[in-house]
C-alpha positions in Angstrom: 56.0 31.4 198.0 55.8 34.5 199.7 59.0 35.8 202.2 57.0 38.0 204.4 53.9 37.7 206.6 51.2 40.3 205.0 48.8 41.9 207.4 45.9 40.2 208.0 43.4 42.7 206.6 44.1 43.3 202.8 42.6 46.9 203.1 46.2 47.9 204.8 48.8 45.9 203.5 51.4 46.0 206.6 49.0 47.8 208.7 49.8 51.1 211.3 53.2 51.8 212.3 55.2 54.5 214.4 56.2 57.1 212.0 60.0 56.8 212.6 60.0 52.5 211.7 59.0 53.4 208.2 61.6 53.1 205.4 61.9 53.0 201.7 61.1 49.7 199.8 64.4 48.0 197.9 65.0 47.9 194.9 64.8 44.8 193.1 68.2 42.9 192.3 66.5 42.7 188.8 66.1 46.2 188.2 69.4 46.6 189.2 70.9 44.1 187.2 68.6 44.9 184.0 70.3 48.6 183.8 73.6 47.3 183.4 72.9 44.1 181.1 69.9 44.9 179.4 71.4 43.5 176.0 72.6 40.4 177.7 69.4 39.3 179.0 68.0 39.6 176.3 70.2 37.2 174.5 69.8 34.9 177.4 66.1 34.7 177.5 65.6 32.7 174.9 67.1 29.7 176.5 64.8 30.5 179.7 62.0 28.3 178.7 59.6 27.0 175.8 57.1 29.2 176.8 59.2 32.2 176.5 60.9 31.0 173.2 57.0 31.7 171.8 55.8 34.8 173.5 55.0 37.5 170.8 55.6 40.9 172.5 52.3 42.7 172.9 53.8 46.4 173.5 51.5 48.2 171.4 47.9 47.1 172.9 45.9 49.7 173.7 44.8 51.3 177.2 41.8 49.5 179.6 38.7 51.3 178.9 37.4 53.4 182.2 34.9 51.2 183.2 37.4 48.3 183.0 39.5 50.1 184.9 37.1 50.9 187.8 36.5 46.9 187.8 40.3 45.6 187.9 42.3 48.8 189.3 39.4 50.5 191.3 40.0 52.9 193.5 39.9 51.7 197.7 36.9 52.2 199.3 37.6 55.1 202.0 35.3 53.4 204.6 36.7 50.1 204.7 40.4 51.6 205.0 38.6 54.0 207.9 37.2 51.2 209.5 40.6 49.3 209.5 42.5 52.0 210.9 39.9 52.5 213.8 40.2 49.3 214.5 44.5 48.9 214.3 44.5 52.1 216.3 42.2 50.9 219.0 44.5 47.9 219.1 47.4 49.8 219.7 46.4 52.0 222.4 44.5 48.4 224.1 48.0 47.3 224.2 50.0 50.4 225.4 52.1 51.3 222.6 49.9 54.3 221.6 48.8 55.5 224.7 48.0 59.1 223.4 44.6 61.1 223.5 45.0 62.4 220.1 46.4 60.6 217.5 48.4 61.5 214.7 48.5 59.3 211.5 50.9 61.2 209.4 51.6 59.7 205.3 52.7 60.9 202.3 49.8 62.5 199.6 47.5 60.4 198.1 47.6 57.5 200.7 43.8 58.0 201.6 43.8 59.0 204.6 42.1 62.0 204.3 39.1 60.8 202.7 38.9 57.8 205.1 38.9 59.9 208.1 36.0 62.1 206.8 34.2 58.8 206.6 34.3 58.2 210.1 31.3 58.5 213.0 33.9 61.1 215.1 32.6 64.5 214.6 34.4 66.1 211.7 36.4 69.5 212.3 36.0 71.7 209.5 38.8 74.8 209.0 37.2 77.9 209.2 36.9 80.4 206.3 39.1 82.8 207.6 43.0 80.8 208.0 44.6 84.6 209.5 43.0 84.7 212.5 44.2 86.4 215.9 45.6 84.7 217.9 42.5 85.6 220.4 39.8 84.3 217.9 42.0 81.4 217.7 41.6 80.5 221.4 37.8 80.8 221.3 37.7 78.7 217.9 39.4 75.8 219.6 37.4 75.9 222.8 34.2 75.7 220.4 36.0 72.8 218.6 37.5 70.3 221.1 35.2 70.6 223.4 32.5 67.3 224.4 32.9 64.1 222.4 35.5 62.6 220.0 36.6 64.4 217.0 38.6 63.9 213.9 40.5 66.7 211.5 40.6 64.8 208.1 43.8 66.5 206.6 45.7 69.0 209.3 47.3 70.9 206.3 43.7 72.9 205.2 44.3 74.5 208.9 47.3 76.8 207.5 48.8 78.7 205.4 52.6 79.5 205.3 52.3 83.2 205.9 52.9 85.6 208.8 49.2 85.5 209.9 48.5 81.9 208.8 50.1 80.2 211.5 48.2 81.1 214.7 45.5 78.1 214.0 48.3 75.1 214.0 50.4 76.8 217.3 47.4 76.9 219.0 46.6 73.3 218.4 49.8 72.0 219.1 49.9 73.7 222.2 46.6 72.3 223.2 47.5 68.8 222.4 51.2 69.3 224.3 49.6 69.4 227.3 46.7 67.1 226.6 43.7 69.7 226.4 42.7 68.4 223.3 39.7 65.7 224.1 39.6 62.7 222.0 40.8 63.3 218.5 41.9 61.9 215.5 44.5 63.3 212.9 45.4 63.0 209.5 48.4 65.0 208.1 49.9 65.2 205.3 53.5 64.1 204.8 54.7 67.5 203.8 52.6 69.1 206.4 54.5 67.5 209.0 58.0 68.2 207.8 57.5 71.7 207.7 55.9 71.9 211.2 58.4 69.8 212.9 61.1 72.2 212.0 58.9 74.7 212.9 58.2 73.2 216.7 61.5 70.7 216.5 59.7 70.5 220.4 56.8 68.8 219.3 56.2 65.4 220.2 53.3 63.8 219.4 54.3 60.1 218.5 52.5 60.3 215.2 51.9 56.6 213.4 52.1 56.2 209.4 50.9 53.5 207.0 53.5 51.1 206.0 55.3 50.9 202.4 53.8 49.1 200.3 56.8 46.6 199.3 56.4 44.8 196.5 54.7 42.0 198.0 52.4 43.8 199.7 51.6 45.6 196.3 51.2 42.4 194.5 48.5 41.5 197.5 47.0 44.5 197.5 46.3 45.5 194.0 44.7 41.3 193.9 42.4 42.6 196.6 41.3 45.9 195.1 40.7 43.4 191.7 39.3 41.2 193.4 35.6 43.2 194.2 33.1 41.0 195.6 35.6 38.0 196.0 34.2 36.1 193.2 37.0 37.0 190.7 40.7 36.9 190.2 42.3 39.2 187.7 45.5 37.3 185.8 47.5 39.9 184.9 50.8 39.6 182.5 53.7 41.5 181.0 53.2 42.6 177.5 56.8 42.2 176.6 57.5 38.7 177.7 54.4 37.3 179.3 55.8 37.2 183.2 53.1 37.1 185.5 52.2 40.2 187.8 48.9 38.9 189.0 47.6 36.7 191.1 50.2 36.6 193.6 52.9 33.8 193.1 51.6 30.3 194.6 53.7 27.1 194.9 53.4 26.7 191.0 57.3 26.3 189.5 55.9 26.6 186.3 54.4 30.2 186.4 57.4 33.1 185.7 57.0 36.0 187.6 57.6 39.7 187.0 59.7 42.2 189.3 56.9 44.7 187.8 55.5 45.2 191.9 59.0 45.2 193.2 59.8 47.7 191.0 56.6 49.7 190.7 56.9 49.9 194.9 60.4 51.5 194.6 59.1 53.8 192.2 56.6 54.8 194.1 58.3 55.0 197.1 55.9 52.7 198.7 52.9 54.9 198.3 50.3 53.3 197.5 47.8 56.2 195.7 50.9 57.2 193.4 51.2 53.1 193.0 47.9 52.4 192.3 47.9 55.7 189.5 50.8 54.3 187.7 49.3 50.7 187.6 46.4 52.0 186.1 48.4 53.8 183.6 50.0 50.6 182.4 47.4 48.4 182.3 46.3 46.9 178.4 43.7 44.8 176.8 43.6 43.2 173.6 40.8 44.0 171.0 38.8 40.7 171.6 39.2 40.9 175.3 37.7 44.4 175.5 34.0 42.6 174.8 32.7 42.2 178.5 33.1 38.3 179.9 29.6 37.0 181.7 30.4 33.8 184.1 33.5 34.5 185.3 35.2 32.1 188.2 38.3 32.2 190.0 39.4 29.9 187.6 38.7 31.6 184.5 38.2 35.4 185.6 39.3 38.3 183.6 42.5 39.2 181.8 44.9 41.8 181.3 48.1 42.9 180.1 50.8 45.7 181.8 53.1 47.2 179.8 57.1 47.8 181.2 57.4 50.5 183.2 60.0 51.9 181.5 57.7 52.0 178.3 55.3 54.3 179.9 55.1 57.7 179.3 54.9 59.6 182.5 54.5 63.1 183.4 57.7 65.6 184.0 58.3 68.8 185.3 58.6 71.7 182.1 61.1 74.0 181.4 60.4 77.2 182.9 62.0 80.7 181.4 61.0 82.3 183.7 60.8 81.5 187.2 61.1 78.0 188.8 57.9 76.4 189.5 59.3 75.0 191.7 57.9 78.4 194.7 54.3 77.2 193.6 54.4 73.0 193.5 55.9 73.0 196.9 53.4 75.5 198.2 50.9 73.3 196.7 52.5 70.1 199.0 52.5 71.8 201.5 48.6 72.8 201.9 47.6 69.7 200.0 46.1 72.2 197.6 45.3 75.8 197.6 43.4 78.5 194.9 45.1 80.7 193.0 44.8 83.7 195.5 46.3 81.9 198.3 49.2 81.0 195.8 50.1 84.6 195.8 49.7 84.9 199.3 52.1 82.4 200.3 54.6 82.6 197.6 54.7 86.1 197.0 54.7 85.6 193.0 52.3 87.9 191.2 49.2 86.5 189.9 49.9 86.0 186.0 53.2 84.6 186.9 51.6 82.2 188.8 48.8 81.8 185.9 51.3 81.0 183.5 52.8 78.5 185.9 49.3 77.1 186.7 48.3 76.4 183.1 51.8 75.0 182.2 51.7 72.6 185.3 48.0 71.6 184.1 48.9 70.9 180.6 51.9 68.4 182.2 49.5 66.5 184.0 51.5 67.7 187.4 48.0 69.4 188.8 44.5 69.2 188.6 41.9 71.8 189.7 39.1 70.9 191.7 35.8 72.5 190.7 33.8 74.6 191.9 36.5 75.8 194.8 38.9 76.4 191.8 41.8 74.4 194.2 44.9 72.8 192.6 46.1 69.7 193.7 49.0 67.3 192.3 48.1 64.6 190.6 49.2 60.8 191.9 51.1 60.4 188.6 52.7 64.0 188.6 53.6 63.4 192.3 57.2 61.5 191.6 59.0 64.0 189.3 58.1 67.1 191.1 59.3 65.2 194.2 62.7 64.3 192.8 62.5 68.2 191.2 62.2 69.7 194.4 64.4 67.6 195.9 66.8 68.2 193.1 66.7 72.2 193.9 67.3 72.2 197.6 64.0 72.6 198.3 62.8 70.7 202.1 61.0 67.3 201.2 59.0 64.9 203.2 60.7 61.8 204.7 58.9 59.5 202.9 
């Protein structure tokens, strides 16, 4: 049985919340336990039941091919999660407790917000080409924007850049929405946005909300839900090393052994759920005869799969640099939730082949990925926890989340 009430609508496992309620999922007394006894559990296990007694590990099957993958780990539809958070916001402010023109959904990358935003039927704002404007075009860019009827910015981090003359665009904004001569919006803003701006304007107060942690229930629901498609299926989903159960979510059923795999792939995600969803792709398996597409499937005899340990998985990590840290560059890159190679320079200060070098290195280590044709680098969702724990590691400022 479950221990916690999970939000009514799947899309948003735990739904909106005010920024300063959200908190890190635990770690699960398992994981804990398994670092220190590994050996002895081991031992143990084989008096744990029949079933485990005869379980031949299954560690070396190979990866889900893509197009399985798009049908049992798909990624979220952006205008179901925009829909849902229309709607939790409108509830909200119906009942007080966001009473705010403009409102401020502020997450950690990857979460989706971004993309759902662009998705909705507010009138988009677009950043302009030019990001070091005067602080007199400025004015007259905002009165052209805000102005009439309701309006979303997707991702508040394109608006800036951290430079001398990159920061008119955000003060401006702030100001306008201080004092409520914003209109109606809608913001999204990156986690790492956010950190730097509110040291920046420790004034600001905006009571921004934030998408709650996935926990390791509500990871177990929600990854059913993205498997689930059209609600005619139900993925069953098993450890390769000793057969556990990840999916479906427990029932009432003693006899069915259940994983800590979601409690633990939560913790390691840090409740994200892009950078969990990434890493459960990664570890999902088939075998060779279940690779053959299944026609007729039910909720009683739907598709299979297998997910290997997380430990077993071979995740990217930040390289060794001789020269510089890259650590200047992936932290600009969180910060803007992307930027080109030129704007690198600008906002570092590194010269360009340094930053080349650093580029291609980052690229091979599956820590970025550049967007064509705009030639922008992003972090990738499975990069995202080691140069997070890098950065962190180095003094650099990190997100709260």
């Amino acid at each position: 049985m479950t221990t916690e009430t999970v939000q009514d609508n799947p899309c948003l496992p735990g739904g909106l919340i005010p920024l300063d309620q959200w908190k890190m999922p635990e770690t699960s007394v398992h994981k804990t336990v398994r670092g220190v006894f590994k050996d002895i559990v081991r031992q143990l296990r084989v008096g744990i039941s029949p079933e485990e007694q005869a379980f031949e590990s299954l560690d070396d099957l190979p990866a889900l091919s893509s197009h399985k993958l798009s049908r049992y780990a798909p990624e979220p539809d952006a205008g179901q999660l925009a829909d849902t958070l229309n709607q939790q916001i409108a509830e909200l402010q119906m009942a007080s407790s966001h009473p705010r023109k403009v409102s401020f959904i502020v997450a950690p990358p990857f979460s989706g917000v971004a993309q759902a935003l662009a998705t909705t039927k507010r009138r988009v704002i677009t950043p302009p080409d030019n990001l070091l404007m005067s602080e007199q075009d400025v004015s007259g860019w905002w009165d052209e924007q805000l102005g009439g009827d309701s309006w979303v910015v997707p991702e508040l981090a394109d608006f800036w850049l951290r430079h001398r003359s990159g920061l008119s665009l955000l003060k401006a904004f702030f100001a306008r929405v201080a004092v409520e001569e914003a209109g109606d919006g809608l913001v999204g803003c990156s986690s790492w946005c956010w950190q730097f701006w509110c040291q920046y304007l420790p004034e600001l107060h905006v009571g921004p909300i934030t998408l709650a942690p996935l926990t390791g229930e509500r990871l177990t629901h929600w990854l059913d839900y993205l498997a689930a498609g059209d609600g005619r299926r139900q993925l069953t989903a098993r450890m390769t090393h000793d057969g556990r159960h990840v999916l479906p979510p427990p029932s009432d059923d003693p006899s069915v052994k259940y994983s800590s795999f979601s409690n633990d792939l939560a913790c390691m995600a840090r409740g994200n759920r892009g950078v969990a969803l990434a890493i459960w792709q990664r570890a999902l398996r088939a075998k060779p005869e279940e690779n053959a597409e299944h026609e007729g499937e039910t909720p009683t005899n739907g598709p299979k799969c297998w997910v290997t340990p997380l430990e077993q998985l071979s995740l990217p990590a930040v390289p060794q640099s001789a020269g510089r840290q890259p650590g200047h560059i992936l932290h600009a890159l969180l910060l803007h939730s992307g930027l080109t190679a030129d704007q690198l320079a600008l906002v570092t200060g590194l010269p360009g082949p340094e930053i080349s070098l650093t580029l291609a290195r980052c690229l091979r280590a599956e820590l970025i990925t550049r967007d064509e044709p705009a030639n922008r680098y992003r972090l990738t969702p499975l990069g995202y926890p080691a140069v997070r724990k890098y950065l962190q590691s180095r003094g650099y400022p990190v997100d709260g989340f």
